[in-house]
N, C-alpha and C positions, 0 to 999 in steps of 0.2 A: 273749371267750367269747360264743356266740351265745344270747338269749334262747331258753328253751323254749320250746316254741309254744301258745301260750293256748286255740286253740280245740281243743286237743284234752285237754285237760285242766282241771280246777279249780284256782281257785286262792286263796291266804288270804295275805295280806303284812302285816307290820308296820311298824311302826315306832317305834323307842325312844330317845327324846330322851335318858336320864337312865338311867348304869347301876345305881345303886341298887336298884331292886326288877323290872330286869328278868331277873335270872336265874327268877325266880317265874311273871312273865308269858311265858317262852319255854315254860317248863315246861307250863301250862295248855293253850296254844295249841298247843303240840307234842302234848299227848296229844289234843285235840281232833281235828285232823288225823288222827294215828295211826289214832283208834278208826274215824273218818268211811272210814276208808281200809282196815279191817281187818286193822292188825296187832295180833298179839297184847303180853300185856302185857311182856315180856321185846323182842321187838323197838322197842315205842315208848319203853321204860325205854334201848334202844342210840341212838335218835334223841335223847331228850332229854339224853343224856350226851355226845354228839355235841356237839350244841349249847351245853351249859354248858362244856365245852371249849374249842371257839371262843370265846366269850364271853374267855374269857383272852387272848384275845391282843388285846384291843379296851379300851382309854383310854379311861374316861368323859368326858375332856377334848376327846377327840379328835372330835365332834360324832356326827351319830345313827346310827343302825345299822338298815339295813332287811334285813328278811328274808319271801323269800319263799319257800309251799310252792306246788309245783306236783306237782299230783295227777294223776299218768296213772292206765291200769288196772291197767300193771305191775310200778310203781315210783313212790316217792316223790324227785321231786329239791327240795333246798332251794339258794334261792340267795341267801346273805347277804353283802352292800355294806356298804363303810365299816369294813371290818375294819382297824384302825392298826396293828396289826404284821405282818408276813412272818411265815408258820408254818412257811418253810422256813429261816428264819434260824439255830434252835437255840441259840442264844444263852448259854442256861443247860440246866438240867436239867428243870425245869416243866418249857418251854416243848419240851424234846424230848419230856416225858415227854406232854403236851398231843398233842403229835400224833402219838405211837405211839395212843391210845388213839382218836382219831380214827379213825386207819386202820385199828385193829381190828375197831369197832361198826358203821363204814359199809361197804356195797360198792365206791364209789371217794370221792375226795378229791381238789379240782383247786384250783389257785390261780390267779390272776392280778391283775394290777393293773388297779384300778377306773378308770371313767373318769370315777369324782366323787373321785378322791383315796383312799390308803390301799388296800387289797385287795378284791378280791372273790371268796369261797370256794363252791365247789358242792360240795355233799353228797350223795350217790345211795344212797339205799336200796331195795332191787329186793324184788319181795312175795313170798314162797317159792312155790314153787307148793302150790296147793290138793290134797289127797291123802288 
């Protein structure tokens, strides 16, 4: 999957060693983003649901999890690395129900496998238009 191209966009990336208290810090960061970017509260409240969704399919054992936002003017794309499970697997019921809810709150949802091991997922959130 090709990186988004930096210079035309902002950009803010994480990285979380330890899944314990990173549902909290996605949360922060994600509304940070949001508000920097101008969505309202109901669309950043879909990004960060987005995200704590993902977050399930990822092994605290399974080492760390980077996530990046990248900020055009028309759309938010995040792209998070080190995801440990398939979200196309379906395995159980979470984990289908994990990514019906995904594919709800975002505009698209793309997978592929990372080229540091485990997946890596883009999330694309598009800015309504202004009216």
């Amino acid at each position: 999957m090709p990186e988004p191209d930096d210079k035309q966009s902002d950009v803010v990336c994480l990285t979380l060693y330890q899944k314990g208290s990173s549902t909290k810090i996605v949360r922060l960061a994600t509304a940070g983003v949001a508000s920097k970017f101008g969505f309202n509260l109901d669309e950043a409240d879909d990004i960060q649901t987005a995200l704590e969704e993902l977050l399930r399919f990822h092994k605290s054992d399974a080492g760390h999890l980077c996530i990046r936002y990248n900020i055009f003017p028309d759309r938010l794309v995040i792209v998070t690395r080190g995801i440990s499970r398939n979200l196309l697997d379906g395995a159980n019921k979470i984990d289908r129900y994990s990514r019906f809810i995904l594919e709800k709150v975002a505009d698209s949802v793309d997978e592929a496998p990372s080229p540091d091991g485990g997946f890596e997922v883009t999330i694309v959130k598009n800015l309504p238009p202004q009216g």
